[in-house]
C-alpha positions as CSV (number, residue, x, y, z in Angstrom):
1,X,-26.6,-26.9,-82.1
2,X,-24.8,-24.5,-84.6
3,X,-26.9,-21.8,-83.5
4,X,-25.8,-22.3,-79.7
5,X,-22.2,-22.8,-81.1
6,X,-22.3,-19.6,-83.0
7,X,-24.4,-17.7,-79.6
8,X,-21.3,-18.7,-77.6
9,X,-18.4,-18.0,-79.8
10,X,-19.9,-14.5,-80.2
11,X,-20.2,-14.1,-76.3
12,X,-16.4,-15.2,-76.0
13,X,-15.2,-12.4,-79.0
14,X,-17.4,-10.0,-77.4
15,X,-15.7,-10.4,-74.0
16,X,-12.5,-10.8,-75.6
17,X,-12.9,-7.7,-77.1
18,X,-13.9,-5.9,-74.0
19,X,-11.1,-7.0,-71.7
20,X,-8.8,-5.9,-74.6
21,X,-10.0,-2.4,-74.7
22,X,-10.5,-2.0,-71.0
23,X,-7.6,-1.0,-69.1
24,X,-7.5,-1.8,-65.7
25,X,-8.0,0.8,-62.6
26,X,-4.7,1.5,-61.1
27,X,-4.6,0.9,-57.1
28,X,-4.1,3.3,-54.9
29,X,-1.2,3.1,-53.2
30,X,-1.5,2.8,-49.2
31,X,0.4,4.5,-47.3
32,X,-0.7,2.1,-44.1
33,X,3.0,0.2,-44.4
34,X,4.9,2.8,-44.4
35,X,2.4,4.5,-41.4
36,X,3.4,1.4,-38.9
37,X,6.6,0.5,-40.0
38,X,7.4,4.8,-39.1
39,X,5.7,4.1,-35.7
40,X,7.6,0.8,-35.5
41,X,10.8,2.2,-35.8
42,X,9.8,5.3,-33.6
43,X,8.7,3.6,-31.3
44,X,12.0,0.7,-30.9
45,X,14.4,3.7,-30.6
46,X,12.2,5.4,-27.5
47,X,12.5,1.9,-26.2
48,X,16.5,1.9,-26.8
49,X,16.9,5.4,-25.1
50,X,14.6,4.5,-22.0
51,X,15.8,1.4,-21.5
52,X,19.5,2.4,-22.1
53,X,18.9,5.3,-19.4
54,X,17.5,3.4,-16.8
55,X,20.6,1.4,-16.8
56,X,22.4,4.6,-16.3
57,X,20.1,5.5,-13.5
58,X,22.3,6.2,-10.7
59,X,20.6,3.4,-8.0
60,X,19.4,5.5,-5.0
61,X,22.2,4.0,-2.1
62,X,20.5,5.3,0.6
63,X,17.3,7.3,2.6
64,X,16.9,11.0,2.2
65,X,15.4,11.1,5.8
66,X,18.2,11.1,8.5
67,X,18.0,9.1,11.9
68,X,20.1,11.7,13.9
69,X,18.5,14.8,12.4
70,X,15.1,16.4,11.5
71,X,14.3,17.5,8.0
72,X,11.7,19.2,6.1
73,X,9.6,17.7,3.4
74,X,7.0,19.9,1.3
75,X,3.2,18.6,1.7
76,X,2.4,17.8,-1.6
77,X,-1.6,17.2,-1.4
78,X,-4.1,16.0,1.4
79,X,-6.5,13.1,0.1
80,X,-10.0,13.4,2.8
81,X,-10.4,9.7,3.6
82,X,-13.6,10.1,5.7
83,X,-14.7,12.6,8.5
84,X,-11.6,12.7,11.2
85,X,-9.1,11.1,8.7
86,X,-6.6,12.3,5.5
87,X,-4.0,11.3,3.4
88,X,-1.1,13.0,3.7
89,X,1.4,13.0,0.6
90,X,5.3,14.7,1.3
91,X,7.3,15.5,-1.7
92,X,10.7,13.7,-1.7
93,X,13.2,15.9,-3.4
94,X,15.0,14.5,-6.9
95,X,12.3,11.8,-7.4
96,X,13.8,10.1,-4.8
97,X,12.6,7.1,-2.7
98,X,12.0,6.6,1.0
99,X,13.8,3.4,1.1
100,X,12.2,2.7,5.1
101,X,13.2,-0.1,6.2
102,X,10.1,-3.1,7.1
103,X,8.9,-2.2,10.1
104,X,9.9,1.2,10.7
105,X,8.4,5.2,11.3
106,X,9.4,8.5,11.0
107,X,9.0,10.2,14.2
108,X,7.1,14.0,13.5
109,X,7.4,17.6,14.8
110,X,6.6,21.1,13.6
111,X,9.3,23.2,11.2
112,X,8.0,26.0,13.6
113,X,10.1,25.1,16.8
114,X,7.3,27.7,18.5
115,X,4.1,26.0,16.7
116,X,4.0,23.0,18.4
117,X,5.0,22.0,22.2
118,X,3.2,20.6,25.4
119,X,2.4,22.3,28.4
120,X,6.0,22.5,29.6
121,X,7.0,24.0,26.4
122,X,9.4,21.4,24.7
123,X,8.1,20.4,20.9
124,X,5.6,17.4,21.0
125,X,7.3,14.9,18.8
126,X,4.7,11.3,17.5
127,X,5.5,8.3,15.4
128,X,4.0,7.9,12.1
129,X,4.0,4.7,9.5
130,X,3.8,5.7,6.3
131,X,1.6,3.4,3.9
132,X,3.3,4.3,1.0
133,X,5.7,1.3,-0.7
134,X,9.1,2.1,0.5
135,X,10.5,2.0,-3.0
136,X,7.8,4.6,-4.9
137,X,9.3,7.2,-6.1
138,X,8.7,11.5,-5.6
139,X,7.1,10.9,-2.8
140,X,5.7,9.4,0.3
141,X,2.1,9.5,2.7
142,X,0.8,9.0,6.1
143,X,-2.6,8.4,7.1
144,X,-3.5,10.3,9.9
145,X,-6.5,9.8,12.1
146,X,-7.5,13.5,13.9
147,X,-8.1,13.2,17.7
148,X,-9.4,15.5,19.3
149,X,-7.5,15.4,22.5
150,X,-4.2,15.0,20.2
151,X,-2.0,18.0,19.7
152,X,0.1,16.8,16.8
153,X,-2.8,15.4,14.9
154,X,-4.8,18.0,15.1
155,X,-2.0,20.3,14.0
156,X,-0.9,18.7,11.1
157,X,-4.6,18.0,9.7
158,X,-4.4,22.3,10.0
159,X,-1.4,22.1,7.3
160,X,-2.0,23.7,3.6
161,X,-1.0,22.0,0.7
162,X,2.5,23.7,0.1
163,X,3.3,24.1,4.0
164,X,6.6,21.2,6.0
165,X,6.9,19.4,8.2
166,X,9.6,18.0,10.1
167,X,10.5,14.3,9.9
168,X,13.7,12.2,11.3
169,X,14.3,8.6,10.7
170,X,13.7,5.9,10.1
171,X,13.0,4.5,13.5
172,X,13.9,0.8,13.2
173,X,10.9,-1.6,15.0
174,X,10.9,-5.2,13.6
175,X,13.3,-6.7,11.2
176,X,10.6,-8.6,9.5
177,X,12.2,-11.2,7.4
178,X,10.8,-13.2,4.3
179,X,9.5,-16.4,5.7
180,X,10.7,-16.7,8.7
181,X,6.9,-17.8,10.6
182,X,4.5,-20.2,8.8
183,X,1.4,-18.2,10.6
184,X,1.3,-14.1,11.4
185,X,-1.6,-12.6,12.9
186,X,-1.9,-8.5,13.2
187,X,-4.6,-7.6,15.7
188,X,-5.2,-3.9,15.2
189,X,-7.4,-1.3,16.2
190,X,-7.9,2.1,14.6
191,X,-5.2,3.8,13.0
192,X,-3.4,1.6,14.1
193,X,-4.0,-0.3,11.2
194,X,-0.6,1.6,9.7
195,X,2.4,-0.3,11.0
196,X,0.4,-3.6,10.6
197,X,-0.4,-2.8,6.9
198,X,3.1,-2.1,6.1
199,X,3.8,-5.4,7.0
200,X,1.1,-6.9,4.9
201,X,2.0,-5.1,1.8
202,X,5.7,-5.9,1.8
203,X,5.7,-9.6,2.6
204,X,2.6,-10.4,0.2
205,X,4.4,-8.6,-2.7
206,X,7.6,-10.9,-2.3
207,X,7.0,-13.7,-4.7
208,X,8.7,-16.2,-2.7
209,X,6.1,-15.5,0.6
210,X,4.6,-18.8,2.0
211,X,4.0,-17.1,5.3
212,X,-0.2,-17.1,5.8
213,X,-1.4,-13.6,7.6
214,X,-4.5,-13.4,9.8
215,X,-5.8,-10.0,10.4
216,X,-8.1,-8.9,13.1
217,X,-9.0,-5.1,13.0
218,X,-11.7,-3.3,15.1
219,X,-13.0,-0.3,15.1
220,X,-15.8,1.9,16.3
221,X,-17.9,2.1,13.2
222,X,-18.0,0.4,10.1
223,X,-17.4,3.9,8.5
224,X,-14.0,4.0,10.8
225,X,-12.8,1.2,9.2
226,X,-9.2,2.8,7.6
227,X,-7.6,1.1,4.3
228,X,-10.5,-0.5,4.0
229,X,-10.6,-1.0,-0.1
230,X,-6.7,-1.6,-0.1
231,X,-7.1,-4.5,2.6
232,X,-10.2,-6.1,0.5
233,X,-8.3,-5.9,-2.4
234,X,-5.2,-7.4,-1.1
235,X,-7.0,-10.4,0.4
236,X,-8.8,-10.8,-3.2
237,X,-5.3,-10.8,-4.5
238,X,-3.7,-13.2,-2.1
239,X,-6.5,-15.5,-1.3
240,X,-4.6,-18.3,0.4
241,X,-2.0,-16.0,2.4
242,X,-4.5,-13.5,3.6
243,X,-7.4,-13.4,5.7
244,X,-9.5,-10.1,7.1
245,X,-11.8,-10.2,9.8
246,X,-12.9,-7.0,10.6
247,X,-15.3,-6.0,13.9
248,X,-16.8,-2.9,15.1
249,X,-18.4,-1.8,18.8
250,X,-21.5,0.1,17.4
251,X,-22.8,-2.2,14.1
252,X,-24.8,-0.6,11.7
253,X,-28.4,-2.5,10.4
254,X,-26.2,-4.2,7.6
255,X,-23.2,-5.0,9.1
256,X,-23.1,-8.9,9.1
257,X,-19.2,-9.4,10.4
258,X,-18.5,-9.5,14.2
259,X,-19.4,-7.0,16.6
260,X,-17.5,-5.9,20.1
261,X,-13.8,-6.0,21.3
262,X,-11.6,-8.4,20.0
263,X,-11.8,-11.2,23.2
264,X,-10.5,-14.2,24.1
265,X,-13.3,-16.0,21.8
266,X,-12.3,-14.2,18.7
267,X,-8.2,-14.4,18.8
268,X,-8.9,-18.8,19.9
269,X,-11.0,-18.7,16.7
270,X,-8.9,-16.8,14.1
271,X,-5.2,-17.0,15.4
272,X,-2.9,-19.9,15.3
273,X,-2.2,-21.4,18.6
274,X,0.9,-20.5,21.0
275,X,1.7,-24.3,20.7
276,X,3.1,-23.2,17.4
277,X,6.0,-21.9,19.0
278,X,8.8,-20.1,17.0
279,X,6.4,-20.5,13.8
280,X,3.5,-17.9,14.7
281,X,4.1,-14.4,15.4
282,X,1.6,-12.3,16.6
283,X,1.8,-8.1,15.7
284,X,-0.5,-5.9,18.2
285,X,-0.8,-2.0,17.3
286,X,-4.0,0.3,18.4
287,X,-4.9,2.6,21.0
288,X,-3.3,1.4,24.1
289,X,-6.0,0.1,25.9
290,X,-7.0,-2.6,23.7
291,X,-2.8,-3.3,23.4
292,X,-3.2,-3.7,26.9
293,X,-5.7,-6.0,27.2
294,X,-4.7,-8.0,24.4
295,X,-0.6,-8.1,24.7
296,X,0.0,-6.1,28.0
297,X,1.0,-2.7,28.5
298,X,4.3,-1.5,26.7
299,X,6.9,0.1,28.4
300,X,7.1,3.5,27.0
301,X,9.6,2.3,23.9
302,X,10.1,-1.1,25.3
303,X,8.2,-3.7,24.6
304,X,6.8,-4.2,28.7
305,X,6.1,-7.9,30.0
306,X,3.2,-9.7,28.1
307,X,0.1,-9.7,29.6
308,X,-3.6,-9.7,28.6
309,X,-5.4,-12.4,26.4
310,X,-2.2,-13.5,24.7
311,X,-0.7,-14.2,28.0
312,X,-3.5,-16.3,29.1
313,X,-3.5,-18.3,26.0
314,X,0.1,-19.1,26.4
315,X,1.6,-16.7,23.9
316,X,5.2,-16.2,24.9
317,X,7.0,-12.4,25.0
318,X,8.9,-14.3,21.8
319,X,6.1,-14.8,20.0
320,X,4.4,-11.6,20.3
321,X,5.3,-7.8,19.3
322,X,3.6,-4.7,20.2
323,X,4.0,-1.5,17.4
């Protein structure tokens, strides 16, 4: 027992000793602290300063297009979308908005008075929707489908990055308003596709929209089918306000959706019923043969009687509008 008592106490003296003569290794100081509170305090005052000058933003009061007067905008880039149809992207000076109004177009011409006109020489003027959010900022685009037998489109698809074009606007078409139908359906064909998607854009994005949308849009092939992505990803988004059914005339080997013209079949399945009265709307923009069979022919800028499927499932001229 003494010789274990004696074992320890020399164990104890000898560690004793060891800590006494040891000095301990100084840590290193870390300069980590001072690293994010820097970056902290950087990074606060570029908060300050962007936040204090977008309060000082001047707001943007009103459109740089004018309705009484055509003006030039600089093409900015052309996106290929598939094999007859582009993106086109317009610079708007000063970083500035379009600011259209929902629904609305820019009607188009040539900056060359001499490069575009019809056979009895006067400028060949067309409507365009843009598909670009009428608040984005620097700048604004138009899809544009070519046709063959169509003069302006095939002109502007000739345009170079850096080349105008002449625009005057906006042309006003239907005050849509927040709410105001419990059921819309857009039947659309083509690019058509343009007016009916500025429509679908703005209303989904208001917070307060209980309005559900029902669109039916048919085209030739399945590789004709325009916006595409964007119109998948907006029914992914808004599930229970949105519903795509797309058809084509000439189905491919995997094409599983509906096949043909939209009939009388398709709009009794998808579209809420004329009984509805003032709370379904109905939107109708594509070539104009299927507007006519669906809605009727328009009347150049008027809308024209109602006529077509809609008419023969009751749909009033109230309830219906033709792009």
């Amino acid at each position: 027992m003494s010789f274990l008592r004696a074992a320890v106490s020399r164990s104890i003296l000898v560690g004793t000793r060891r800590y006494a003569s040891t000095t301990p290794a100084a840590k290193k100081s870390s300069n980590i602290p001072l690293f994010f509170l820097t970056g902290g305090v950087v990074g606060l005052a570029t908060y300050i300063y962007l936040d204090r000058a977008r309060k000082h933003e001047p707001i943007q009061e009103k459109s740089p297009f004018d309705p009484q007067n055509f003006v030039d905008f600089k093409l900015k880039k052309i996106i290929p979308y598939n094999h007859n149809t582009s993106t086109f992207v317009f610079e708007i000076p000063n970083n500035e908005a379009s600011l259209l109004p929902v629904a609305s177009c820019l009607v188009v011409k040539a900056s060359d008075p001499e490069a575009l006109k019809d056979a009895k020489g006067k400028p060949v003027i067309r409507p365009y929707t843009p598909i670009s959010s009428p608040d984005h900022k620097g700048d604004f685009s138009l899809l544009i489908k070519k046709y063959e037998t169509g003069n302006a489109s095939k002109y502007i698809h000739e345009l170079k990055e850096g080349d105008t074009l002449s625009f005057k606007g906006p042309i006003a078409k239907f005050p849509y308003k927040a709410n105001e139908f419990d059921e819309v359906a857009l039947i659309g064909g083509g690019s058509g596709i343009t007016p009916l998607y500025q429509v679908l854009t703005h209303a989904l994005s208001d917070k307060t929209n209980k309005t559900k949308f029902k669109l039916l849009f048919s085209n030739v092939t399945e590789q004709d089918i325009l916006l595409r992505e964007d119109l998948d990803a907006l029914q992914k988004k808004y599930p229970d306000n949105l519903d795509v059914v797309y058809l084509v005339d000439k189905p491919g080997s995997n094409w599983t959706g509906p096949s043909g013209f939209i009939n009388t079949d398709i709009i009794k399945k998808h579209v809420a019923p004329a009984s509805l009265g003032d709370k379904v709307k109905v939107f109708v923009c594509g070539p104009p043969g299927q507007v006519a069979a669906v809605a009727g022919k328009k009347a150049g800028m008027k809308q024209g009687e109602i006529g077509g499927i809609l008419k023969e499932l009751g749909y009033t001229e109230d309830q219906v509008y033709k792009f």
